[in-house]
Structure formats: C-alpha cells, structure tokens
N, C-alpha and C positions, 0 to 999 in steps of 0.2 A: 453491508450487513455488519452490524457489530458484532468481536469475538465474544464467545464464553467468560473469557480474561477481563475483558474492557465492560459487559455487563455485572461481573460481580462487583470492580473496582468502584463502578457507578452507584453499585448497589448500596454498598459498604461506606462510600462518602456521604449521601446524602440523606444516610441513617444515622450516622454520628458515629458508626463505627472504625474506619481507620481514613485519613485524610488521603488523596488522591491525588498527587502531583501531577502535574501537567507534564506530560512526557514529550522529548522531541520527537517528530515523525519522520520518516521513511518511505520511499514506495519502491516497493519491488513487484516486478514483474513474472507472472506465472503462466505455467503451460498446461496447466487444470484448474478444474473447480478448484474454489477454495470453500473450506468450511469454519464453522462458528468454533470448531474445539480444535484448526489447528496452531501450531505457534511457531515459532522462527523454525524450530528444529525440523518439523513437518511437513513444514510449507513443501507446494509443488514449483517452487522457484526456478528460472531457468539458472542452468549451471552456473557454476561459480568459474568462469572462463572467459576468455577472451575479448577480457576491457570490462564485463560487468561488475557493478554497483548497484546497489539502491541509491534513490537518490534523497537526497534532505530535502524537506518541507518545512516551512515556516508559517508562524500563524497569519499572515499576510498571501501565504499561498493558495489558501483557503475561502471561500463565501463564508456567511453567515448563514448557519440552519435554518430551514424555513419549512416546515411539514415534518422532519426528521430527515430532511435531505440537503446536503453541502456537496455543491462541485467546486472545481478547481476554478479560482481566479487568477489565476499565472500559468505562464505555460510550464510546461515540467519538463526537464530534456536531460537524456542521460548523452553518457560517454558515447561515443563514436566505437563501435562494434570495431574489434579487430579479427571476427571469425562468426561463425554462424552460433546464434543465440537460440533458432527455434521459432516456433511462435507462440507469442503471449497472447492469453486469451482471457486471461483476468491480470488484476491488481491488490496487494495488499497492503496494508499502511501498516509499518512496526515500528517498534520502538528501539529497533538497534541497526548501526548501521553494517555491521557485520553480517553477511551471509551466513545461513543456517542458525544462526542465532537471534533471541528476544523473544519480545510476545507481538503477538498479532493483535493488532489493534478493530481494524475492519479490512472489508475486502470489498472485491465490485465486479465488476462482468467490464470487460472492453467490449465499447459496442463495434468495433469494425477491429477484430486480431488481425496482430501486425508480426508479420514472418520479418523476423530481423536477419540481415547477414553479414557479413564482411562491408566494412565502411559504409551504414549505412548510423545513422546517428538516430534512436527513436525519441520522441517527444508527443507530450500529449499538449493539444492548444486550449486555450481558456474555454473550461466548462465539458471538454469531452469526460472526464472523472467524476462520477458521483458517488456518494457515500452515502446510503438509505439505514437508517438506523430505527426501524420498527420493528 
C-alpha cells in the first residue's frame, strides 16, 4: 500500500508541480498494521534494540511493477538479533535509515510472521515482499 506522503509526492510530480526525487529505501519491520498516514515517527516498528536496523534496498532489489504490484527480487537479510525483537507481522519501506525517523514510503502484510529472538538472523527470500500500490 502506498503512504499518504508517496501519493501526494506522485501526485505533485506528474502534474508539474514539484519534482520527486527518487528516494533510497529502507525496510523495516513492524509488530502492527501499518497505515497509509503513518511516517517514520509513527511507525509500529519493532524496538530500536538489540542489533535492529532497517535494512537498505536498492533499485536492483526490486521487480519491475506489473498490475501496481513489485516484489522483492533479492533476498533481504538483516543483522543477526542479539535479543528478542517480537514479531513482525508487516513491513514498511522508508526513506530513512534511522529508526523512528523519515517517511513511510509503502507498506505490506508478511504473509507467514516471523517471531525473531536472540541469534536468529531474519531475511525475506526473493519474492516473499510485495508492494500493491492501488
């Protein structure tokens, strides 16, 4: 689902009103829903503890859109948990790599939530992440 932020931003480039730079992305992982109006500050992010990061995405980590939908064509793998993270039950894409901070880009639903704990390292494999943008 595309944020509130990333619809006007779209809105706004392809009216001629202010140019859109291409932002780096982010995924962070969250322990709720996420919604279309939240932003880095909001987000339901797992804690900022115990080896977590968002991790960096590049445009090569990416599919090409096809209906309004891009999954992951690389795996995506974070840090190695050094304490219990929770479980994440969605994903958001932002544009900072700073916890609590940026704008929320899109978000998605994890289809099988993954309880993280001490030394367990989580990664999504190519194509488990989608990003539906209707």
């Amino acid at each position: 689902m595309a944020s509130d932020y990333l619809e006007n931003k779209i809105n706004d480039h392809i009216l001629g009103k202010t140019s859109f730079t291409m932002p780096q992305a982010f995924i962070a992982l969250c322990t709720a829903s996420v919604t279309d109006a939240h932003t880095g500050a909001t987000l339901p992010e797992v804690s900022n503890a115990n080896n977590y990061a968002r991790v960096t995405t590049t445009n090569t980590d990416w599919g090409a859109s096809s209906g309004g939908t891009s999954t992951n064509a690389a795996a995506l793998t974070f840090g190695q948990a050094s304490g219990t993270w929770g479980t994440a039950s969605y994903f958001a894409i932002i544009d900072s790599a700073t916890h609590g901070a940026g704008n929320v880009l899109a978000s998605g639903t994890i289809g099988t939530p993954k309880l993280i704990q001490a030394n367990d390292t989580p990664s999504f494999a190519i194509g488990e992440l989608s990003v539906v943008t209707t």
